[in-house]
C-alpha positions, 0 to 999 in steps of 0.5 A: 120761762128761760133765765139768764143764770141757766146758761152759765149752769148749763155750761158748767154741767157740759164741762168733761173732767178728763182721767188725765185732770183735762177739762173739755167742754163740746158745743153739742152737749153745751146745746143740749144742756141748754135745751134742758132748761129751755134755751134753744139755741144753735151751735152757732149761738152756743160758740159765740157766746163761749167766745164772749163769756168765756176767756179760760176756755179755747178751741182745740177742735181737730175738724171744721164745723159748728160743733167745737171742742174747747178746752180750759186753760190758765191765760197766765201760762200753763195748761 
């Protein structure tokens, strides 16, 4: 049976630290760590719910589609 504080782990386990410190985070690994503890959701689901839960992350995906690419970034300014 799925729990709702799986997927803010989930998310956090799909989060890349890039060599450069950048932190990315892409729709299909966040999907895929989802499935791992039994959420199966859509890259649609996965995108609505970083955009509702999640306000230190944006989208800097270079193409159209479902499977995004956030990245973190500070609000207050800066990256």
């Amino acid at each position: 049976m799925p729990r709702q504080y799986e997927i803010e782990a989930a998310f956090r386990k799909a989060i890349v630290i890039e060599q450069s410190g950048r932190r990315t985070v892409t729709t299909q690994t966040f999907v895929e760590n989802l499935k791992a503890v039994n959420w199966h959701w859509t890259m649609r689901q996965a995108n609505i719910w970083i955009e509702t839960y999640v306000t230190t992350f944006r989208d800097i995906s270079d193409h159209e589609g479902e499977d995004r690419t956030f990245q973190l970034y500070n609000p207050n300014g800066g990256l």
